[in-house]
MDAnalysis code that builds the backbone (N, CA, C; Angstrom):
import MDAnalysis as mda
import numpy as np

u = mda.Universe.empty(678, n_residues=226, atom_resindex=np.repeat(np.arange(226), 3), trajectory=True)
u.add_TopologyAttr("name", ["N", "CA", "C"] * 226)
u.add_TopologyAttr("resid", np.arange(1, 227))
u.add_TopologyAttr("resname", ["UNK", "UNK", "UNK", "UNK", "UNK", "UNK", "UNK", "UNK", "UNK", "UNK", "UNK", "UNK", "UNK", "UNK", "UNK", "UNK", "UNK", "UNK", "UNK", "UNK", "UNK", "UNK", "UNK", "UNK", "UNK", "UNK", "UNK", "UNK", "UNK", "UNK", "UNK", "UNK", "UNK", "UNK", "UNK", "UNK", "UNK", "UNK", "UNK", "UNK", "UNK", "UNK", "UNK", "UNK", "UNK", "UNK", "UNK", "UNK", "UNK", "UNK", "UNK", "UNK", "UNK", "UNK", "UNK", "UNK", "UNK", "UNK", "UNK", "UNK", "UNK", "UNK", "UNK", "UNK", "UNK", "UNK", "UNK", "UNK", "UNK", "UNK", "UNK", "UNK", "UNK", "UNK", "UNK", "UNK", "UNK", "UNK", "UNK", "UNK", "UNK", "UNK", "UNK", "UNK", "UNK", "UNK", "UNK", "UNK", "UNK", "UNK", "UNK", "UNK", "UNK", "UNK", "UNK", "UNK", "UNK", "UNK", "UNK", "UNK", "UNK", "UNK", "UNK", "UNK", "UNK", "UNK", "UNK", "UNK", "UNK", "UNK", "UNK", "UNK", "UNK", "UNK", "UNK", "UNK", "UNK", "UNK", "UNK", "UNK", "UNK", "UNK", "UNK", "UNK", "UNK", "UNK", "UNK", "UNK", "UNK", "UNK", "UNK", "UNK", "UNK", "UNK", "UNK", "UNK", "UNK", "UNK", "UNK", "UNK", "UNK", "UNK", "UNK", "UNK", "UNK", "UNK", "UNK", "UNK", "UNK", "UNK", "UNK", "UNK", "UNK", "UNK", "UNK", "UNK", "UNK", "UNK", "UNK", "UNK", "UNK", "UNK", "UNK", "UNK", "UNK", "UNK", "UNK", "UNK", "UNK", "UNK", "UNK", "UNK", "UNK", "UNK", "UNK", "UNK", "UNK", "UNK", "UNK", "UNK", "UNK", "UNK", "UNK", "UNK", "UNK", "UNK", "UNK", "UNK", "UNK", "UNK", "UNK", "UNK", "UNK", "UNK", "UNK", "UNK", "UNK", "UNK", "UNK", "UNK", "UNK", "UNK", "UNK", "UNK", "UNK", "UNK", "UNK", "UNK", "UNK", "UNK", "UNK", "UNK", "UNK", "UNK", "UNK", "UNK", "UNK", "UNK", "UNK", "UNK", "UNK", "UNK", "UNK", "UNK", "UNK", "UNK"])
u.atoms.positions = np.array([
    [124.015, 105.916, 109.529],
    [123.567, 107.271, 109.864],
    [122.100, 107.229, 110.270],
    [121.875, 108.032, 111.514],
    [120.416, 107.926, 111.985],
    [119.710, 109.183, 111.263],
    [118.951, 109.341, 110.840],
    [118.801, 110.558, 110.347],
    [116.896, 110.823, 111.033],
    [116.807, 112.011, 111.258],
    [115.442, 112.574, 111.919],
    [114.538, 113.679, 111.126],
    [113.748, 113.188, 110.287],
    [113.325, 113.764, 109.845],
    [111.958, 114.444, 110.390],
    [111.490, 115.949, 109.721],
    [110.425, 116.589, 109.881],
    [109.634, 116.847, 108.546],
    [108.419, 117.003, 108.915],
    [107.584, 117.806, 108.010],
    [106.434, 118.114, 108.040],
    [106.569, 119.691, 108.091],
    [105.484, 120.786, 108.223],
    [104.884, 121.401, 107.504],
    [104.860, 121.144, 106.512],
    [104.762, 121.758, 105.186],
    [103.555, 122.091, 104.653],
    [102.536, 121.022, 104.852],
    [100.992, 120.894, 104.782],
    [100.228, 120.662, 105.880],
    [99.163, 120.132, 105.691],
    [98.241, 119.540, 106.612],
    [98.745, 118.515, 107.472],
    [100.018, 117.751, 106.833],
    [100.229, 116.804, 108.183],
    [101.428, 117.440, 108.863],
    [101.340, 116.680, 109.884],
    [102.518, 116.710, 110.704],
    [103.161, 115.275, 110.984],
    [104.511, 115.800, 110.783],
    [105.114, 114.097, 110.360],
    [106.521, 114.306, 111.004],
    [107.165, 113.070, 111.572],
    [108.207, 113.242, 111.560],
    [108.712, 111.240, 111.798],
    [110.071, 111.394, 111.410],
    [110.092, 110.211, 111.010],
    [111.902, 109.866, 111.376],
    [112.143, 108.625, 111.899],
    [114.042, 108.342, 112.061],
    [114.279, 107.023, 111.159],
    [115.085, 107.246, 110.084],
    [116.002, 106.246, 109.415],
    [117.230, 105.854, 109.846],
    [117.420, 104.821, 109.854],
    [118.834, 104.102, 109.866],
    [119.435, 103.869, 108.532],
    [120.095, 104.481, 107.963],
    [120.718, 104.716, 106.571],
    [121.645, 103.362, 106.664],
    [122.030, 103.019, 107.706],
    [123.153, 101.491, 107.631],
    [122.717, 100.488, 107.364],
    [121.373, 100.230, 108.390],
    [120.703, 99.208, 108.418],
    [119.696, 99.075, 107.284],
    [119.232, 100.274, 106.606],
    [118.099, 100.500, 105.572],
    [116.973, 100.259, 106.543],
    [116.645, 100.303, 107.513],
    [115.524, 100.368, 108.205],
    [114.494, 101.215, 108.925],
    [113.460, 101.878, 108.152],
    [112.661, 103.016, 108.689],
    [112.452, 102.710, 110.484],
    [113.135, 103.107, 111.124],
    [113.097, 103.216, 112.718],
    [111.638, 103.169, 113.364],
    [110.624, 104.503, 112.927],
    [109.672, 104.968, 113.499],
    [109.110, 105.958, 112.643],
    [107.573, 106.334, 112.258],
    [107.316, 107.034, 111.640],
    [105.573, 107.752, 112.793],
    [105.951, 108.692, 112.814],
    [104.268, 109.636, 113.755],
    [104.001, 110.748, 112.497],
    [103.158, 110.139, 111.706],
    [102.377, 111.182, 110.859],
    [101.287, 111.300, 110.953],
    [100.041, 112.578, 111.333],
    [98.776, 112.839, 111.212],
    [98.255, 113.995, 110.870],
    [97.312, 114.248, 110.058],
    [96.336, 115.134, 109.100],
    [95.859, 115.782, 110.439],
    [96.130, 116.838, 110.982],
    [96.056, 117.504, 111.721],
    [95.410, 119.171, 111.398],
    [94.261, 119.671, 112.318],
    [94.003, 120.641, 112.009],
    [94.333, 121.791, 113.289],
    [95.234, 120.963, 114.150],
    [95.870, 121.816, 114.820],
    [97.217, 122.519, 114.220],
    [97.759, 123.599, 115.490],
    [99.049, 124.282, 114.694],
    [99.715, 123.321, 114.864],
    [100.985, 122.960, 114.149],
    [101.873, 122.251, 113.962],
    [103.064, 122.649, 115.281],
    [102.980, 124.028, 115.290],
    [104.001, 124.309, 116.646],
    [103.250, 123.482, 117.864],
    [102.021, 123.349, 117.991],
    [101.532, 122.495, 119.398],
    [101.966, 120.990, 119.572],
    [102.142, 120.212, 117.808],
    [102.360, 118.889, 117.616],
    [103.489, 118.371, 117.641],
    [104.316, 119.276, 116.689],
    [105.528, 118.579, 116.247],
    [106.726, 118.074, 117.083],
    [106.828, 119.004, 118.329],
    [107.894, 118.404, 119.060],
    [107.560, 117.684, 119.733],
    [106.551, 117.395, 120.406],
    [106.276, 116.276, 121.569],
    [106.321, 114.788, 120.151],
    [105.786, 115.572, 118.726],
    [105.845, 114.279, 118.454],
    [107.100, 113.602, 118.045],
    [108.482, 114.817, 118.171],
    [109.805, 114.154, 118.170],
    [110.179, 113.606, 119.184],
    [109.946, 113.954, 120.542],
    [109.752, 113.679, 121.867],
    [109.403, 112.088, 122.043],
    [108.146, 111.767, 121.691],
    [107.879, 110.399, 121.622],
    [108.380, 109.411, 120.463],
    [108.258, 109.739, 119.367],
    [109.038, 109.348, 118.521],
    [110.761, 108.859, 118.820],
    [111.368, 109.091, 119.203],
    [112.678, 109.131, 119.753],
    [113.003, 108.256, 121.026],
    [111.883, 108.212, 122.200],
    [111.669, 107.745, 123.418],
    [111.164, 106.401, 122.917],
    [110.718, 106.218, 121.744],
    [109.867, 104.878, 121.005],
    [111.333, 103.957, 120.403],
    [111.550, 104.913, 120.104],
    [112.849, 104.143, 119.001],
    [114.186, 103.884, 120.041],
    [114.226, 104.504, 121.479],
    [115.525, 104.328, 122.411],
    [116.741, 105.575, 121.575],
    [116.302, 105.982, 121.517],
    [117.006, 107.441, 120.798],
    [116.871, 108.158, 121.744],
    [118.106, 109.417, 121.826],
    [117.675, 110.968, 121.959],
    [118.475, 111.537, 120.780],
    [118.113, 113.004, 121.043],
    [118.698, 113.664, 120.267],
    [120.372, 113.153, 120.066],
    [121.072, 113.631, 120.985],
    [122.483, 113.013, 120.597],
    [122.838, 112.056, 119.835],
    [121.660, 110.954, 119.612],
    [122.189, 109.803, 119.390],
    [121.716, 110.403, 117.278],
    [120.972, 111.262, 116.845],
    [120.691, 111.882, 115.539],
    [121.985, 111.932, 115.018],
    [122.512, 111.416, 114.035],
    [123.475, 111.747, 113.265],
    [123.388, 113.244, 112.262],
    [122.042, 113.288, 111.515],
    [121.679, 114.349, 110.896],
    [119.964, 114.455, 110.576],
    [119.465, 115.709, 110.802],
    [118.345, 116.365, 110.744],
    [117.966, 116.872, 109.390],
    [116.897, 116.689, 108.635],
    [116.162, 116.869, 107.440],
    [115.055, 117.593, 107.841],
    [114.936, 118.410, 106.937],
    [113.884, 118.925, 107.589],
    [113.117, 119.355, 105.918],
    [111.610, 119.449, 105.441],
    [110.890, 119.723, 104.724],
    [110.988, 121.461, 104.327],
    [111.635, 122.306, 103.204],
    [111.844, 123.399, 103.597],
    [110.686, 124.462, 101.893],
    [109.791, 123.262, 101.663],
    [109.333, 124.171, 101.016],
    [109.309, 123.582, 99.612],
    [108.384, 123.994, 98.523],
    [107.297, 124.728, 98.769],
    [105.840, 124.076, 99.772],
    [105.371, 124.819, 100.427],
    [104.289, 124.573, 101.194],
    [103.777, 125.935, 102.113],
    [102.932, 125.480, 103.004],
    [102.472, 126.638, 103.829],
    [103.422, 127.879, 104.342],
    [103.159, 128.731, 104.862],
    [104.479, 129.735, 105.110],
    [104.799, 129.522, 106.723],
    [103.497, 129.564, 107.334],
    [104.007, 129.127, 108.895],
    [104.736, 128.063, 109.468],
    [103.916, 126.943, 108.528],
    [103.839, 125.306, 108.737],
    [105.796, 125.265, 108.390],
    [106.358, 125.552, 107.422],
    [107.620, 125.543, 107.155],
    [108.526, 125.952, 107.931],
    [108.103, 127.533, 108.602],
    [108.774, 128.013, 109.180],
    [108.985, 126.924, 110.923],
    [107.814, 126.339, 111.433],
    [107.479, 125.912, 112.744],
    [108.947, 124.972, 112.595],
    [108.654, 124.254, 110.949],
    [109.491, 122.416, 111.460],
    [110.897, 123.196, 111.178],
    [111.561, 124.024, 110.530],
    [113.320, 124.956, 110.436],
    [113.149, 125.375, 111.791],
    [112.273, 125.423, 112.191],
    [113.084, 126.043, 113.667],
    [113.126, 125.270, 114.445],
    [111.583, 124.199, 114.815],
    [112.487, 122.959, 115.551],
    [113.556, 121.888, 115.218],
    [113.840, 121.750, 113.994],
    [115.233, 121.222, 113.679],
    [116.370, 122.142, 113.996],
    [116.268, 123.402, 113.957],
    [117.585, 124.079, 114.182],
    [117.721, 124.116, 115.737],
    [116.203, 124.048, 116.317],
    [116.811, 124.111, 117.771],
    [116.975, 122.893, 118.720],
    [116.681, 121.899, 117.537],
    [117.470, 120.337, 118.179],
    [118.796, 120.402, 117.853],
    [119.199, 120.932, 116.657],
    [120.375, 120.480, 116.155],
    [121.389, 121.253, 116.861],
    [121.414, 122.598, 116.875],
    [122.227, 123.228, 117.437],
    [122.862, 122.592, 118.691],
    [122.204, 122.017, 119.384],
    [122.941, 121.835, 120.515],
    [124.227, 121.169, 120.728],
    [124.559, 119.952, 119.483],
    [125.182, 119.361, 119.476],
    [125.737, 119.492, 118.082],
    [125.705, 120.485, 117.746],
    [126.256, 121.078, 115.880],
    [125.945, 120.085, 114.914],
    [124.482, 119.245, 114.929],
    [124.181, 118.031, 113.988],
    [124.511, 118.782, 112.467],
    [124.821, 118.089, 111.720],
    [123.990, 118.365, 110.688],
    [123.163, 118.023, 109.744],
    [122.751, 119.300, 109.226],
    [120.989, 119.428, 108.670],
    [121.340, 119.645, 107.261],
    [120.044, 119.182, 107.054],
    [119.659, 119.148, 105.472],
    [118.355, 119.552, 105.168],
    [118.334, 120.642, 104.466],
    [116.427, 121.275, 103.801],
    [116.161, 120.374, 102.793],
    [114.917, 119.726, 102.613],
    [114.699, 118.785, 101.386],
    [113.609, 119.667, 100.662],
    [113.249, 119.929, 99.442],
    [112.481, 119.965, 98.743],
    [110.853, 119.240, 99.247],
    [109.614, 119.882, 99.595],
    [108.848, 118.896, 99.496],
    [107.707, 117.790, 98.707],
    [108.627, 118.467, 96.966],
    [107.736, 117.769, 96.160],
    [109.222, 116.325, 96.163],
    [110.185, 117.026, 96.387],
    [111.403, 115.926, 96.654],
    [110.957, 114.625, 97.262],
    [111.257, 115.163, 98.499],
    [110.443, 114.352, 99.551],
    [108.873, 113.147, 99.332],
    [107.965, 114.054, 98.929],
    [106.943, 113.205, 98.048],
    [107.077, 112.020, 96.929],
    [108.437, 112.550, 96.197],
    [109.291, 112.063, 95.272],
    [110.021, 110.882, 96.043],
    [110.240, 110.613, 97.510],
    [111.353, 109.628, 97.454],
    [110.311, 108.408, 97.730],
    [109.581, 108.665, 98.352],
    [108.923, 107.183, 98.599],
    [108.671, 106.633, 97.304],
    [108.434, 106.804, 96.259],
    [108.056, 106.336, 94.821],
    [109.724, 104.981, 94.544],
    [109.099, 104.301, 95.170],
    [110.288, 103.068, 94.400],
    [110.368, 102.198, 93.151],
    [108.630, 102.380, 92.829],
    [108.409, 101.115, 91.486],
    [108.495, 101.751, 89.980],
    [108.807, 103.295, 90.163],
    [109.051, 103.776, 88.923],
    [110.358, 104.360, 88.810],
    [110.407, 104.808, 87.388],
    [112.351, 105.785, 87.193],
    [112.053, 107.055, 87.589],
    [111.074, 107.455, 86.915],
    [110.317, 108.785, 86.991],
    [109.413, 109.514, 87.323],
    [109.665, 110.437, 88.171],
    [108.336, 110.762, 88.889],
    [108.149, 112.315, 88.562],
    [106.503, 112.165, 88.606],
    [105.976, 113.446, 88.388],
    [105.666, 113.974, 89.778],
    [106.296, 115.179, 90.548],
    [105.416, 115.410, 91.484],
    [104.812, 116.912, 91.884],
    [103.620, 116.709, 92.452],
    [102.729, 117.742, 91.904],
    [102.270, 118.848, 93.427],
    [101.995, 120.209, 93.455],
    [101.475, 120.441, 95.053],
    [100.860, 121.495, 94.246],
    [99.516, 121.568, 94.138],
    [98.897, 122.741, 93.799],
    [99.076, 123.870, 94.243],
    [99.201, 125.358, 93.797],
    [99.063, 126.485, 94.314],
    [97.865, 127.522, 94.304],
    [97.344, 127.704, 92.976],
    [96.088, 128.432, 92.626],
    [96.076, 128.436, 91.249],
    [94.754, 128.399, 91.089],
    [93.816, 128.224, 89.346],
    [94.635, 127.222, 88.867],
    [95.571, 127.763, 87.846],
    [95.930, 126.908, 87.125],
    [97.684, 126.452, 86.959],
    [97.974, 126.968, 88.201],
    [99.454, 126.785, 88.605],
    [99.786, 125.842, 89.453],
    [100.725, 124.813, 89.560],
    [101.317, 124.564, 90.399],
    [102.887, 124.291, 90.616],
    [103.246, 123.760, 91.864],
    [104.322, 123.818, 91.920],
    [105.049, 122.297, 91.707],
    [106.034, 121.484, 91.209],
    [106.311, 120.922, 90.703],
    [107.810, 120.219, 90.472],
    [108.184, 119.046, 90.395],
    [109.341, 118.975, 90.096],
    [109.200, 117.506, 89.100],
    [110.741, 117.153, 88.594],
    [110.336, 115.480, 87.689],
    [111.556, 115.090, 88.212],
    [111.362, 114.034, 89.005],
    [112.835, 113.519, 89.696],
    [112.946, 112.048, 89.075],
    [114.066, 111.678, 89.045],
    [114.646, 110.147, 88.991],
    [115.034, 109.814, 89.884],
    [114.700, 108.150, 89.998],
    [114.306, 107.540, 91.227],
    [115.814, 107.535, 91.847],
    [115.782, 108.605, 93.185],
    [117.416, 108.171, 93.964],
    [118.147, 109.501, 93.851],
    [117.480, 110.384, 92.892],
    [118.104, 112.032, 92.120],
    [116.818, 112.838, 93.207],
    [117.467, 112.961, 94.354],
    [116.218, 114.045, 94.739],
    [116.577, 115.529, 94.887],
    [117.785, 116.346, 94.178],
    [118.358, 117.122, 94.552],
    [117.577, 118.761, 94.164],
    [116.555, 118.458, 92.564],
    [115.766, 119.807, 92.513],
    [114.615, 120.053, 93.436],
    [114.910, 121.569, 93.775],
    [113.786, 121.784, 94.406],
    [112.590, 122.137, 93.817],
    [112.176, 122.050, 92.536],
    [111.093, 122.546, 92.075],
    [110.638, 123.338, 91.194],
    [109.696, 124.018, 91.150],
    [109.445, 124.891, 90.208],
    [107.535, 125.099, 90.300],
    [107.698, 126.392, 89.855],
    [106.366, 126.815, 89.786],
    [105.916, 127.153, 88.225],
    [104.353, 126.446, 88.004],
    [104.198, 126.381, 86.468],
    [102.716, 125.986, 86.074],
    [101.982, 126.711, 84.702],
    [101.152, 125.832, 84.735],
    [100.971, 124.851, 83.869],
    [99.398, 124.358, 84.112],
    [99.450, 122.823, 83.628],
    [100.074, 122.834, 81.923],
    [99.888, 123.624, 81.615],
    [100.308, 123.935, 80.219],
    [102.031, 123.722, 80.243],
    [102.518, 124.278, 80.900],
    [103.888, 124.230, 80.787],
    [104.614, 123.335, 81.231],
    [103.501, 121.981, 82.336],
    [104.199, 121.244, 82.895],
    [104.267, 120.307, 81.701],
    [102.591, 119.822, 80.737],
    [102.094, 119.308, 80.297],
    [103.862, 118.625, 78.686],
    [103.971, 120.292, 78.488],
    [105.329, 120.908, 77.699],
    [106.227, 119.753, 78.518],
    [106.526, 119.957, 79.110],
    [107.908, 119.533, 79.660],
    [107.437, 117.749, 79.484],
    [106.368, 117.069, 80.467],
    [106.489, 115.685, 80.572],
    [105.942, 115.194, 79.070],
    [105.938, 115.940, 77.743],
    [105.204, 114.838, 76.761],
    [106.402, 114.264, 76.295],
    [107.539, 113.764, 76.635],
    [108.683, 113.064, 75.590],
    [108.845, 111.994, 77.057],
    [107.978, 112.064, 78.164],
    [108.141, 110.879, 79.220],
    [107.792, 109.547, 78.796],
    [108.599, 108.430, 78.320],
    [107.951, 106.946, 78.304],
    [106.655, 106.691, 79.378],
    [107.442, 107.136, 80.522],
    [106.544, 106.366, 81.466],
    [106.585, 107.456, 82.855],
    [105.624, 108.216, 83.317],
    [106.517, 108.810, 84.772],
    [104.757, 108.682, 85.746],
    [105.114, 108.845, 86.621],
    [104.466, 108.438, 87.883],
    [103.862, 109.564, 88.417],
    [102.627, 110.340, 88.414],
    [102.092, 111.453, 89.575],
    [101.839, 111.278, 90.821],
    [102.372, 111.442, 91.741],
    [102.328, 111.943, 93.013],
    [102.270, 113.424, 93.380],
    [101.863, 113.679, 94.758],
    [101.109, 114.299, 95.410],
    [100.368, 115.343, 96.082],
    [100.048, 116.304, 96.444],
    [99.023, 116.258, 97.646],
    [98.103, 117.136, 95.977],
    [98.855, 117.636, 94.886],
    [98.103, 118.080, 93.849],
    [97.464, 117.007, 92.653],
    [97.885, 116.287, 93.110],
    [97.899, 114.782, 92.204],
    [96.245, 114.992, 90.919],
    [95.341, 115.082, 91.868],
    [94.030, 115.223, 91.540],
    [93.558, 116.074, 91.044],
    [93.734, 117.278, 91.421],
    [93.633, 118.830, 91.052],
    [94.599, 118.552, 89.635],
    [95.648, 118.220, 89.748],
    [96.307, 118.369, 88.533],
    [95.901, 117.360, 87.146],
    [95.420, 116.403, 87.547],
    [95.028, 115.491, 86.245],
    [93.653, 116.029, 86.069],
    [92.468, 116.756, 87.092],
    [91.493, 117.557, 86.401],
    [92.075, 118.252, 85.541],
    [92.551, 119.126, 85.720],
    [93.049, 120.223, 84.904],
    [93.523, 119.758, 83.508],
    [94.666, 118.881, 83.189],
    [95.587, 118.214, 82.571],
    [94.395, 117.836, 81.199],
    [93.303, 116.847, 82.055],
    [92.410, 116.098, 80.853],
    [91.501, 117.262, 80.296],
    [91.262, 118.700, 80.709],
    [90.814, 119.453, 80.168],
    [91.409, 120.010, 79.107],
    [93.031, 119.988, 79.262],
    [93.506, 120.682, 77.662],
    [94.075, 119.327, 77.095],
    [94.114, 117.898, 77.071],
    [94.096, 116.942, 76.424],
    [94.367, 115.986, 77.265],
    [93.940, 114.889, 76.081],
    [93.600, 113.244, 76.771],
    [94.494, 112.836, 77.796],
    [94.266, 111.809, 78.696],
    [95.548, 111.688, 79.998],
    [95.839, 110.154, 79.433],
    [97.338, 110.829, 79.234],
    [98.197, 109.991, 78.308],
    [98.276, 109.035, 79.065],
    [98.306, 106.927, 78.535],
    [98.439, 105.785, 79.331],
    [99.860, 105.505, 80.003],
    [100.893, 106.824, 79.890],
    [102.294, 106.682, 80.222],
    [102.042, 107.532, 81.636],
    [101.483, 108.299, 81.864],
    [101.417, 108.916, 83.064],
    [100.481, 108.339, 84.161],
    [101.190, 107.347, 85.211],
    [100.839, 106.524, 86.270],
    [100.403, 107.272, 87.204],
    [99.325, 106.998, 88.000],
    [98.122, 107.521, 89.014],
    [99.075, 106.700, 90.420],
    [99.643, 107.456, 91.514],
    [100.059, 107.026, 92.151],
    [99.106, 106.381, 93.345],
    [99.066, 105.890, 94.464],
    [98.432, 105.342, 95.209],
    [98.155, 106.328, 96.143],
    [96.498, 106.177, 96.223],
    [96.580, 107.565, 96.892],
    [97.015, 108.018, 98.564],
    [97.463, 106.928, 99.165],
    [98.104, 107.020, 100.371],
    [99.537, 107.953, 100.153],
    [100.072, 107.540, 99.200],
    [101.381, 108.812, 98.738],
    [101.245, 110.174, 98.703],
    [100.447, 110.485, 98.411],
    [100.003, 111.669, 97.718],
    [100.285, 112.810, 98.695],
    [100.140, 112.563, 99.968],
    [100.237, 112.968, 101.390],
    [101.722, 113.443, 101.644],
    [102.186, 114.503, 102.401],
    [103.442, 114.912, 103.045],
    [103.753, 113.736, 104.006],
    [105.041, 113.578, 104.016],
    [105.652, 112.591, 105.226],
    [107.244, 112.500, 105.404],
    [107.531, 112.450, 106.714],
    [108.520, 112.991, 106.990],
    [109.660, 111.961, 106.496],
    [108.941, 110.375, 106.333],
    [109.801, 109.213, 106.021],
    [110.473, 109.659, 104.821],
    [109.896, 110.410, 103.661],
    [110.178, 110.787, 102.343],
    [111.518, 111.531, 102.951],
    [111.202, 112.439, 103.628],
    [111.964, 113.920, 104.027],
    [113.204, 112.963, 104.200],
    [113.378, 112.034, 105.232],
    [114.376, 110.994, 105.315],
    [115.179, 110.332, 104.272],
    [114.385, 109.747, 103.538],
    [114.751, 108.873, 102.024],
    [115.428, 110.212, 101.389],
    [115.361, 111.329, 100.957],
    [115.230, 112.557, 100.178],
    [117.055, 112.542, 100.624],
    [117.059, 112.600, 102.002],
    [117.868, 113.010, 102.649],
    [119.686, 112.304, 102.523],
    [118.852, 110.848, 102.451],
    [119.787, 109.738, 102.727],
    [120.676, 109.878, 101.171],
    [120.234, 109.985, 100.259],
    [120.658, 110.491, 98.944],
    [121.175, 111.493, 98.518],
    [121.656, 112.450, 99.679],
    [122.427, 113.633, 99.953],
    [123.388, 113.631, 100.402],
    [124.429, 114.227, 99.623],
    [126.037, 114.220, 99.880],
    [126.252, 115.628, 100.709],
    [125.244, 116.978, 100.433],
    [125.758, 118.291, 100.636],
    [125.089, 118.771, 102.130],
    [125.148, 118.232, 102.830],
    [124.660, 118.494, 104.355],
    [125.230, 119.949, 104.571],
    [124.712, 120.421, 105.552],
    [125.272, 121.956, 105.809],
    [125.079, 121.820, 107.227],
    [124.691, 123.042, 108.013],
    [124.488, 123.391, 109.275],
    [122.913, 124.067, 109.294],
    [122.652, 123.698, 110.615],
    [121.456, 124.009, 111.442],
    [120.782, 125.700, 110.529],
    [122.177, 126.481, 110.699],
    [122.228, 128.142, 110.226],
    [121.760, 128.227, 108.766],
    [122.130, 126.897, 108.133],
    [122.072, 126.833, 106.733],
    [121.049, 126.791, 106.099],
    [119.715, 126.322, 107.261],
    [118.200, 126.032, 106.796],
    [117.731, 127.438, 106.407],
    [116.742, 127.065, 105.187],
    [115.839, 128.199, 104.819],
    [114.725, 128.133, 103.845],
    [113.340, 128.537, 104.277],
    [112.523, 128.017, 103.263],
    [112.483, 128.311, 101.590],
    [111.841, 127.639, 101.065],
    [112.151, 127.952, 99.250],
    [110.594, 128.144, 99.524],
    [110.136, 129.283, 99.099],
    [108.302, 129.473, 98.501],
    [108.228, 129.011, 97.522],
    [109.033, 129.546, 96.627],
    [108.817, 129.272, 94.900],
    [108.311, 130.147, 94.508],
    [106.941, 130.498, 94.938],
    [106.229, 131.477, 94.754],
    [106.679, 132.791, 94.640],
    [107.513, 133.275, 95.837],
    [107.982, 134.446, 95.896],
    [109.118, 134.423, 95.001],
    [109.869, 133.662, 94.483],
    [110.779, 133.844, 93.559],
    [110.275, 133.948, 92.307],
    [109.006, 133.360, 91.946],
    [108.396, 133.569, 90.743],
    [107.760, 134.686, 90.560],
    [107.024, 135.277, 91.597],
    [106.408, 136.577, 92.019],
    [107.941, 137.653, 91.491],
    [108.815, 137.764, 91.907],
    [110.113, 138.642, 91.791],
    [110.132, 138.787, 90.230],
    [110.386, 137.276, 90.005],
    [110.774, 137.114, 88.503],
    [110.019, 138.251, 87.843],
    [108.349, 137.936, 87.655],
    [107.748, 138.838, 86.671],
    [107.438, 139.911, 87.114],
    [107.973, 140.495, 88.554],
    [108.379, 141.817, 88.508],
    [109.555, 142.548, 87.928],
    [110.846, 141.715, 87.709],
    [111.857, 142.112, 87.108],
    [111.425, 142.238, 85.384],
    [110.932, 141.325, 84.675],
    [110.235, 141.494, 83.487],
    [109.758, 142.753, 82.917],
    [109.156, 143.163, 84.110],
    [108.061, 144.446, 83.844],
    [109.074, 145.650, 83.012],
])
């Protein structure tokens, strides 16, 4: 399976093609970009694809980064996957993008992964290595802190990585079980979005994409509370 991944989610723009048969990352165009992502992303599927002797047709299935992250940046890469895919009814898959962050991590079981939101919240998931199926959760350091203290060993990754172990060593010591990932990881990339992907049984359709904020579902939540 060729699979084509995107991701818009943050600051980069990434997109990336796996060969799921061969196990061989095809091609990867990721850059920290402070342009819009709608100006980048397709020419950089465009070349990407023309690099690898691909076109679209030849995509078995489309991944695409669906959140949590920016609100535009998400929306840009669901719509250019839906309007590659459609043409030829591929199908697509939304990955999580602390997921995604989560798949490149190969040397541990467990991963912590982290995307800041504000003060003292972020958004979050704890995957096992090859399990990329939650999308997340929004929380703070306090509650994440709750959840990972019965971890032997788990791994922090990214783009909150830093922000979050400030925070962390302020309400106690940073435990020698919680691994400092490399900080080249830490970063969005579409290769993840791929890996995330390849470990997915529940593919859907192009129609099926839709972003997860987190935010706004957590926002709802403690309005229903009230």
């Amino acid at each position: 399976m060729k699979i084509l991944g995107l991701d818009t989610s943050g600051k980069m723009a990434s997109v990336a093609v796996l060969d799921t048969e061969k196990k061989i990352l095809l091609g990867e165009h990721t850059v920290y970009t402070s342009r819009t992502h709608s100006q980048v992303i397709m020419p950089m599927c465009k070349n990407l694809l023309e690099e690898c002797n691909l076109t679209v047709k030849d995509v078995n299935g489309f991944a695409v980064a669906v959140g949590p992250g920016s609100y535009t940046g998400l929306r840009i890469g669901i719509a250019a996957v839906q309007g590659m895919a459609m043409v030829n009814h591929t199908p697509c898959k939304g990955i999580s993008t602390l997921a995604a962050m989560a798949a490149r991590i190969s040397s541990e079981e467990w991963i912590l992964s982290v995307m800041y939101a504000r003060e003292n919240l972020f958004y979050y998931g704890i995957y096992q290595r090859h399990h990329m199926n939650d999308m997340g959760t929004l929380g703070t350091v306090e509650e994440i802190a709750e959840r990972i203290r019965d971890y032997d060993k788990l791994m922090l990754v990214g783009d909150g990585a830093e922000k979050f172990r400030e925070q962390y060593e302020q309400i106690q010591k940073y435990p020698p079980w919680l691994i400092y990932s490399p900080y080249i990881l830490n970063l969005q990339s579409a290769a993840g979005v791929c890996m995330a992907a390849a470990y997915a049984d529940d593919w859907g359709t192009a129609a099926d994409l839709t972003a997860s904020y987190l935010q706004a579902v957590q926002i709802q939540k403690k309005k229903n509370d009230l």
